[in-house]
Every structure is written in structure tokens, then in C-alpha cells.
N, C-alpha and C positions, 0 to 999 in steps of 0.2 A: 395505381398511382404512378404517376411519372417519375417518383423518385427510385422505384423500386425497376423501373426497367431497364434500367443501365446496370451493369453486369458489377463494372468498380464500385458501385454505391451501394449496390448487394452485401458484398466483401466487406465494405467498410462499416455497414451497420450490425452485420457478424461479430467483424473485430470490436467493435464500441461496447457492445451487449458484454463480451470477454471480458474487456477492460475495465467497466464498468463493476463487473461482480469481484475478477480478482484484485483489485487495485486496492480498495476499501476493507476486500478480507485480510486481509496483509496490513493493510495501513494500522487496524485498532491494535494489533499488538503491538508494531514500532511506538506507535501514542502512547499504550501503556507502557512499554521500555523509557520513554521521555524520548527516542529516537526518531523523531518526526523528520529530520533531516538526512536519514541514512538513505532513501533513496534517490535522493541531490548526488548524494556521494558516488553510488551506484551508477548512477544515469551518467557519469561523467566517464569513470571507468569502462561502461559496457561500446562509449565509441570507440574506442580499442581495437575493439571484437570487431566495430563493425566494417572499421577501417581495416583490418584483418582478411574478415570478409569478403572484400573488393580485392586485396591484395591477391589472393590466391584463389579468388573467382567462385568460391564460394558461398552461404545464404549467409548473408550478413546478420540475420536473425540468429540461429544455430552458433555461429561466433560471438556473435556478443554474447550468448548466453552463458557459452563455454567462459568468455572472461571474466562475464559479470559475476558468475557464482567463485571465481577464482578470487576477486577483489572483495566479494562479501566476506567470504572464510580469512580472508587477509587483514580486514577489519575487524572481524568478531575477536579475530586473537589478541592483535593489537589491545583491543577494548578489554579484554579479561584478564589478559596479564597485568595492566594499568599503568605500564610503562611511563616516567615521568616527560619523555619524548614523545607519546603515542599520538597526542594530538598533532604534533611538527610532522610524524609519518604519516597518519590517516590525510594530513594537507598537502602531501609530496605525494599520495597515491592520489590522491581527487586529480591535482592538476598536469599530473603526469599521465592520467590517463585521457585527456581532454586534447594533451598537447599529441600524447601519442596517435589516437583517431584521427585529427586535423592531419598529423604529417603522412600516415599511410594511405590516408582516402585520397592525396592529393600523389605518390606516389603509384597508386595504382592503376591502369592502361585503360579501366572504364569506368574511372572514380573522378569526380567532379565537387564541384563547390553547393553544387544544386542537390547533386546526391547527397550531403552532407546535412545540408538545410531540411529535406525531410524528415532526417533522423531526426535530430535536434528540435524540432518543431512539431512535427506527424505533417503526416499526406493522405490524402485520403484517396486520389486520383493513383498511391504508389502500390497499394495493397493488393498482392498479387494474390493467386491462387495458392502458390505455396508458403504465401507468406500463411494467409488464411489457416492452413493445415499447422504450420510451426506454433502458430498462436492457438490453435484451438488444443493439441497436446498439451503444452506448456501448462494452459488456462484449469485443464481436467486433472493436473496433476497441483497445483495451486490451492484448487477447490480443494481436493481429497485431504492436503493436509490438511489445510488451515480449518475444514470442518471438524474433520475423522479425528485429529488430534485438541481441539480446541480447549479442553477444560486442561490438560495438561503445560501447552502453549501460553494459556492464562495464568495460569499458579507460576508458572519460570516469571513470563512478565510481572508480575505485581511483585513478584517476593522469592528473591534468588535462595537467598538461606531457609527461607523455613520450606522451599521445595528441595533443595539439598539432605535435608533434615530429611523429611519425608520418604526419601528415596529415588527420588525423582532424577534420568542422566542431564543436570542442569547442562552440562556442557554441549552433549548433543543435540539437545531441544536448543540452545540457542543459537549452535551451527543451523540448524532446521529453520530456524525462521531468518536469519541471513543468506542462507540459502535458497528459500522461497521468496522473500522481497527480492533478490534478485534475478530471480525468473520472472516472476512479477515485472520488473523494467522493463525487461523484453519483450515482453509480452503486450506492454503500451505503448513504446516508442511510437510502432506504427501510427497510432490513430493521436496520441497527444505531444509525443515528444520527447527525447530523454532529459529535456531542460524541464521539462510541465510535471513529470512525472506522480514526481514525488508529493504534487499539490493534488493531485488524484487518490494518493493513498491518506490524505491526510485529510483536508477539506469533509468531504462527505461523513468519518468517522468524525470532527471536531462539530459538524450540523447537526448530527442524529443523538452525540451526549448534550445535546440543548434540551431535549424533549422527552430522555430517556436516564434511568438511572439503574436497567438490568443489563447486564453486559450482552446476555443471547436477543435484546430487545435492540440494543444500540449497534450488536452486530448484523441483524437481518435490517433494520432501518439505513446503516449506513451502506449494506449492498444494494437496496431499493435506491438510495441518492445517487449514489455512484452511477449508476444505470440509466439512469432517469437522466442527469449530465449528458450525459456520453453520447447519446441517442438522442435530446435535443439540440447539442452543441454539433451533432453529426450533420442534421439536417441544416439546422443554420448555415453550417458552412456550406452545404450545397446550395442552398438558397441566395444565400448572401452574398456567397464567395469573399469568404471570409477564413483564417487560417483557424483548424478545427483543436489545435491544441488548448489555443489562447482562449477562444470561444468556451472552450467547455470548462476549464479553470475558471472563467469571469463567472459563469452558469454556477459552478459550485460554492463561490466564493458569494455570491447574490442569493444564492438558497439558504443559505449560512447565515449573510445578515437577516434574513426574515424571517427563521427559525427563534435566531436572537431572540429580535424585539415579540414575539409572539411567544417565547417562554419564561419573558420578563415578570409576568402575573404567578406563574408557577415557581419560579424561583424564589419569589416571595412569601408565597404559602408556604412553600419546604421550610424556608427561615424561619418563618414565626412557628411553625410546627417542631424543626428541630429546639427551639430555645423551651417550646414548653416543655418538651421531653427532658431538657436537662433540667429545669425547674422544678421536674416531677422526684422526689424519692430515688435515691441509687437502686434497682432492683436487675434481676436475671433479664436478658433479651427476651420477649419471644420465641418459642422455638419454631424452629421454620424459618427465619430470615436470617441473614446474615447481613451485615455493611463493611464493604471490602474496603481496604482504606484506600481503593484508585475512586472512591465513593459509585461502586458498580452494587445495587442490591443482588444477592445471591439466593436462590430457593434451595433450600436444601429440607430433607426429610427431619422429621421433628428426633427422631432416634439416634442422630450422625452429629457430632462435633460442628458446629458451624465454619471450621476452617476446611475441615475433609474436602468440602464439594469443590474448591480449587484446587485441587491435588488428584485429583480420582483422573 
């Protein structure tokens, strides 16, 4: 195939494949946080780093990451202490970090308005060799959490206190996933953009709960979307020559509406289904299911408490 013989489109259908898997793994917990916009916030912060980067001729990748995870843990605290200013800081960090990338990319001796535009947008013509390698670390340590730890990641997101209760270190595990959605950013700047970002982490997890109401069914669905995006919106833009951030955002956001309307008939049977269930005699659950209240159905063994299996 003619697309695969060019060396950058190699690289960039690499990076897409990455982005595609961790952007979505990351996204479903920010969802279930209600935090759908913390990687907006992220992506604005991490041109900092990248402007960093250029400044002192370093991988601009590597930098942003270093800042991005520095503005994540900066947010997460803000957020947990619940300061009555928090959100006037979290807005003075967003665009203090926007203003600060724009001033160093532009003070830096090989930093330009063009270089700048990539970040912001994705390149797919800019994906170097080492970028490749930065992104693919990043991506194997992304995966490792957000699988390796998942049922614990989930119990912090749906329900701080009764993981608290449990015994669960709520504080760490939330530093943990501000920490990986912000590796995460970096991780797709390349191929979508640190302005797109965050619609990559969200998008494909908000299509896959159209059709889905198991958490581990709506988390391997919305890795499949994510993927699937990334990798036709890749090729489009080589084809089209068209900017592959925007592309693959329109792609997820168009997969989204047609999940919609194609799980309109299902949403309707749940309904008439749940009302007869409430119609029915107050009696014990089933054992074996659980209904999480982010309305994710849970399997758990008929012997275990139905709340355990988010906690374990």
C-alpha cells in the first residue's frame, strides 16, 4: 500500500494505534470523575513543557510531560482540598500555561509559530523517530495502569468515601490518574493535538456507554473506538490532506451520533424493563449483579457483597 511506504506515515499510524488505546483508557475514569474537561486543562499546561523544550533544545515531548504531570498533581490538590478559590486557580493555571508555551516557543532560537501549530493541532508529517519511542514508553506505562489497577481506579472514581472506608489510598489513586491523564496528553499531542485532546479521551468512552452498561465491556469498546478514530482519521488526512486532529475528533464525534440513534430502541427496552422491575414486589437483588450507581452493571461472585467487586 502506498500509504505504508513513506516512513512518517509509518510513525504516524504507530502514534495513532497509541493514542487511540490510551486516550479512551484514561478518558472512562476522568467520565466517571465528572472530569471530562481535565484534559483541556492539561493540554493547555503541557505547552509550557513544550515551549520549554525548544527553549533549552530538548524533546519537547519529555518536557511537556515533565510539566504536564507537575500541573496535573497541582490540580488534583487544588481539587481535594476544595478551596473556595480553586476554581479562579485551576483558571490562572490553564491560561498561564497557554500564555507561558506561546512566550518561550517564540523566545526560543529554533522555535517558531509553525512549530507551535503542530503541537496545538497534531502533525503527522512531524512524528519523528524519537518522538515515536517517547510515545510508545509513555503509552506501555498508561496501559499498565489504567488496566493492572482498573477495579481499584474505578471504586476511587464512582465513590471517594465508601473507597476511603474500605481502605483504599483514595489520595494516591487520585494523584495516579491525574498523573496518567497527563501523560496521556503527551502522549497525543503528536497525532491530534493538545487543543483536541481531551475530545479523544472523552468522545469514544461517551459512544461505547451508548451500547454498553458493563464498565470492562464499555472500557474494551471504547479502546476499539478510539482506535478505529485515530487510524481512519490518520489515513484521511493523508489522503485528503486534511489536519488529522480535527479529522479524527469529527470521526469520533460522527461515530457517537450513530451509536445514538442505533441505541435509541435499546434505551427503550431498559426503560420499560426497569419500570417493570420497580412495579414488581420490593425483594433481594439477584446474586451475581450488581448496579453501580455510575449505572455500569458489575459481575461479581454470588458469595461477595455486591459492593466488594469495586473495591478489590
Amino acid at each position: 500500500m502506498e500509504i505504508l511506504e513513506a516512513s512518517f506515515m509509518q510513525r504516524a499510524l504507530l502514534a495513532a494505534v497509541l493514542v487511540g488505546i490510551t486516550a479512551p483508557a484514561v478518558g472512562i475514569y476522568l467520565v466517571q470523575r465528572r472530569q471530562a474537561l481535565m484534559g483541556d486543562g492539561i493540554g493547555h499546561v503541557a505547552l509550557t513543557g513544550v515551549g520549554l523544550g525548544f527553549l533549552l533544545s530538548t524533546s519537547p515531548v519529555w518536557m511537556a510531560t515533565l510539566v504536564a504531570v507537575a500541573g496535573a498533581v497541582t490540580m488534583e490538590l487544588v481539587r481535594s482540598y476544595g478551596r473556595t478559590r480553586g476554581d479562579l486557580a485551576l483558571a490562572m493555571l490553564f491560561y498561564g500555561g497557554m500564555s507561558g508555551g506561546v512566550l518561550l516557543i517564540n523566545l526560543a532560537p529554533n522555535g517558531s509559530n509553525a512549530n507551535l501549530s503542530s503541537y496545538l493541532f497534531g502533525s503527522l508529517s512531524t512524528v519523528s523517530p524519537q518522538d515515536v519511542v517517547s510515545i510508545s514508553v509513555l503509552a506501555a506505562l498508561v496501559v499498565l495502569v489504567t488496566v493492572g489497577l482498573r477495579r481499584q481506579l474505578f471504586a476511587v472514581s464512582q465513590d471517594e468515601e465508601f473507597a476511603r472506608v474500605s481502605g483504599l489510598p483514595v489520595r494516591t489513586l487520585n494523584l495516579l490518574i491525574a498523573v496518567t491523564a497527563a501523560v496521556t496528553v503527551t502522549v497525543a499531542m503528536r497525532v491530534v493535538g493538545l487543543l483536541l485532546v481531551s475530545a479523544l479521551m472523552v468522545v469514544p468512552v461517551a459512544a461505547a456507554q451508548q451500547i454498553s452498561r458493563s464498565f470492562t465491556v464499555t472500557f474494551v469498546l471504547s479502546v476499539v473506538i478510539g482506535t478505529a478514530v485515530t487510524l481512519a482519521g490518520t489515513v484521511t488526512s493523508y489522503y485528503q490532506d486534511v489536519p488529522p486532529g480535527a479529522t479524527i475528533v469529527l470521526l469520533a464525534i460522527g461515530l457517537f451520533v450513530v451509536l445514538t440513534v442505533l441505541a435509541a430502541p435499546l434505551a427503550r427496552r431498559r426503560a420499560r424493563a426497569l419500570a417493570a422491575m420497580e412495579a414488581e414486589p420490593a425483594g433481594a437483588e439477584p446474586a451475581g449483579v450488581a448496579t453501580a450507581a455510575s449505572g455500569y452493571t458489575l459481575e461479581v461472585p454470588a458469595t461477595r457483597r455486591p459492593a466488594d467487586d469495586a473495591t478489590v
